[in-house]
N, C-alpha and C positions, 0 to 999 in steps of 0.2 A: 536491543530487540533480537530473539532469540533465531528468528528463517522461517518459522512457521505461520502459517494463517489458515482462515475459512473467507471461502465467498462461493456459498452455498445456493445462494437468493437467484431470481433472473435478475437480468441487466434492467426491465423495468422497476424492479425493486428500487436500484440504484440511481437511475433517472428520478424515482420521484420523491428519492430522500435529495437530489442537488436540485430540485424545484428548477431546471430551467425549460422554459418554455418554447425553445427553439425546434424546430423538428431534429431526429434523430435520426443519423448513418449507421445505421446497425448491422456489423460485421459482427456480431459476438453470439448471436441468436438469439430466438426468445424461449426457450426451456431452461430453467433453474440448472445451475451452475451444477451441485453438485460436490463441491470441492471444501471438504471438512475439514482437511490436513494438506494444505497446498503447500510444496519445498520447493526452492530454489528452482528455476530453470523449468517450473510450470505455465502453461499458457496460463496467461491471466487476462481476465476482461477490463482493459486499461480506458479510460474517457481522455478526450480532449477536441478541443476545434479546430473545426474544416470549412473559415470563413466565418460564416454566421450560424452553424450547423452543429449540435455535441455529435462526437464519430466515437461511437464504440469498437473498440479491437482486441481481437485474442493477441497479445503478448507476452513475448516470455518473462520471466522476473529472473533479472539479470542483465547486465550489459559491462562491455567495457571498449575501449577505441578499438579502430581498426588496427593503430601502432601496436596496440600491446599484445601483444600475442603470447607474449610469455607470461601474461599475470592469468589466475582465474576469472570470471566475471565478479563484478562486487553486485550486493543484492541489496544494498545500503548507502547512502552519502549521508555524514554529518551535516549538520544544518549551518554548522560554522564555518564551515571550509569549502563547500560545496560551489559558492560561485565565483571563489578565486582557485579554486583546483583544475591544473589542465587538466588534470583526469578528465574532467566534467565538462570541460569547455565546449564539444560540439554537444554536448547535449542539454548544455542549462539556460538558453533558450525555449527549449521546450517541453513546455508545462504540462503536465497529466495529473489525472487524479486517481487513484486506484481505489474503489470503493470496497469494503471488507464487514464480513459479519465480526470479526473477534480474530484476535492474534491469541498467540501462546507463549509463555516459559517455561523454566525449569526450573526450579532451584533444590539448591543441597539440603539436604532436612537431616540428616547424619546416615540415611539410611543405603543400602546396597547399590543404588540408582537415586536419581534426580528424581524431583517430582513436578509433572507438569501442572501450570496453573494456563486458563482459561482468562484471556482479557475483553469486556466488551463493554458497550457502551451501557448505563445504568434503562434507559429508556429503550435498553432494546432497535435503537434505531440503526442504520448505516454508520461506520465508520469512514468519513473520507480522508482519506490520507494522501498528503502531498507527492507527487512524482516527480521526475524527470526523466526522458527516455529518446530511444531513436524507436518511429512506428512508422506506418501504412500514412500516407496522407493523397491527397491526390496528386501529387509531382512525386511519390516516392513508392513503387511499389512493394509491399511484401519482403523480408529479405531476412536471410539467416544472421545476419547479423542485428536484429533489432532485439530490443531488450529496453528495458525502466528500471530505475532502480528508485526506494522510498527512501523518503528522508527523514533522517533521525534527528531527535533534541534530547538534548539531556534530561533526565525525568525528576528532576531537583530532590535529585538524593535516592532515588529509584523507586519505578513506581510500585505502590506496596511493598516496598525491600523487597520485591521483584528481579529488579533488574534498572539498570541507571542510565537504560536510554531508550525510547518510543519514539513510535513514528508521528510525524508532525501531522495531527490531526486537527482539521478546521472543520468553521459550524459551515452550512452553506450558503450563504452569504459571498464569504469570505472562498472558498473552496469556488464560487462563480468567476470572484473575481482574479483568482490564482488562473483559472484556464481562460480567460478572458486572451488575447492576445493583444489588444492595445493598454493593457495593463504595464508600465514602464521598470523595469530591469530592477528598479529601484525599489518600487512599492514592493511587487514579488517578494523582494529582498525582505523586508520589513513584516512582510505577511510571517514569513517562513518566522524567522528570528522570534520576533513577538507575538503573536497573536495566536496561535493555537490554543488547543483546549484544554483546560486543566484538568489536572487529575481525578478531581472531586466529580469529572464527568462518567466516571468507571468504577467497576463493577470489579470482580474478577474471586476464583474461586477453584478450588483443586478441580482436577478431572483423571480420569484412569490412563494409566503408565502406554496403553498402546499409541498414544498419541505420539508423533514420530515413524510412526512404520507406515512409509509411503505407499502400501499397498492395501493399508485399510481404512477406508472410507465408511464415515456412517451419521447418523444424527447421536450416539452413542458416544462420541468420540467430546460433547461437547454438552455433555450431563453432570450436574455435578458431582460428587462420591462424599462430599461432606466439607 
C-alpha cells in the first residue's frame, strides 16, 4: 500500500456504511471531510469504542512507541507480524477502524514518472479498514503522541499487478465485531489474518499524475483519465 488515501465523505457517511446502532461520540465533526489526497501524518477521522458508545477522533496516521525515538512513525503493520511485534505491543490491544473512500498507487508503465491508479470499492461503498493505534479515550486525553496505523495483507500476488499488499479491509459485520472490545485477542487475530475482502470486491482505474501533491485537493483528483 502505496501512503495515500481519500476520506472525503462526513463521518455520518461512515457510521452508516459500519451500521452500528450505538449512539455516537463525535469528536471528528459533521461537515464532509474533504481530504482527496490524505499523506502520512494527516489528521484522520479514526472510530472505535468508549464502552458501549462508537467515538469518532481526528487522528493522525502514523505512530510509533514512546522508546523509539530514533525510527520514523510507521503508517502500516503487516497483518502477519503485527501481534507478536513489540513494535505494536502497546497498541495491538486497541482496535480502530479507519473508514476511507479509495486509496491510491503508482506503478511503473515505462514512462518519465509513475502512474497513479485510484482503488475503491466496486459498489461505491465505505472502505473499512482495519486499525490499530494509541487515541483520545476517556482515561486518555488528546496527546501528540497518538497516532494509528492500518493493516496490511498481502494482496495474493498484487492487487491488479498494482501492488502486493492492501489494507485489511472487512464487510461490516465483521469490522463490528473487530471494534467490539470483548472481542478476544484471538478472534481479532483470526478476523485480521482471514477474513477480509477479496479482491473481486474492487474496482480501480488510472487517474491524473497530480495525485501526490499534498497541497492539491479536489474531486478532480479522483476522476478517471481512461
Amino acid at each position: 500500500m502505496c501512503g495515500r488515501l481519500s476520506q472525503y465523505r462526513s463521518i455520518h457517511d461512515f457510521v452508516a456504511a459500519l451500521s452500528i446502532q450505538n449512539a455516537l461520540i463525535n469528536y471528528a465533526g459533521d461537515q464532509p471531510f474533504g481530504l482527496y489526497d490524505a499523506t502520512p501524518s494527516t489528521q484522520l477521522a479514526l472510530f472505535h469504542m468508549e464502552g458501549q458508545f462508537l467515538r469518532a477522533d481526528m487522528v493522525r496516521w502514523g505512530w510509533r512507541p514512546h522508546w523509539a525515538t530514533d525510527r520514523a512513525p510507521l503508517i502500516n503493520a503487516w497483518v502477519d507480524r503485527v501481534a507478536r511485534n513489540p513494535f505494536f505491543s502497546a497498541i495491538w490491544p486497541h482496535r480502530a477502524i479507519i473508514a476511507i473512500d479509495n486509496w491510491f498507487e503508482w506503478v511503473d508503465e515505462g514512462g518519465p514518472k509513475k502512474q497513479p491508479y485510484l482503488i475503491r470499492r466496486k459498489d461505491r461503498a465505505p472502505i473499512l479498514c482495519a486499525a490499530i493505534g494509541q487515541y483520545p479515550n476517556a482515561e486518555h486525553e488528546p496527546d501528540e503522541n497518538d497516532g494509528f496505523v492500518l493493516i496490511t495483507a498481502d494482496s495474493t500476488g498484487g492487487m491488479v499487478d498494482i501492488h502486493d499488499r492492501q489494507p485489511v479491509t472487512l464487510n461490516a459485520e465483521l469490522a463490528r465485531e473487530w471494534l467490539n472490545p470483548a472481542t478476544p485477542k484471538e478472534r481479532a487475530e483470526q478476523i485480521m489474518l482471514l477474513q477480509w475482502e477479496p479482491i473481486e470486491a474492487f474496482e480501480w482505474f488510472k487517474v491524473d499524475r497530480p495525485v501526490g501533491n499534498v497541497q492539491n485537493q479536489g474531486a478532480h483528483l479522483i476522476t478517471p483519465t481512461g
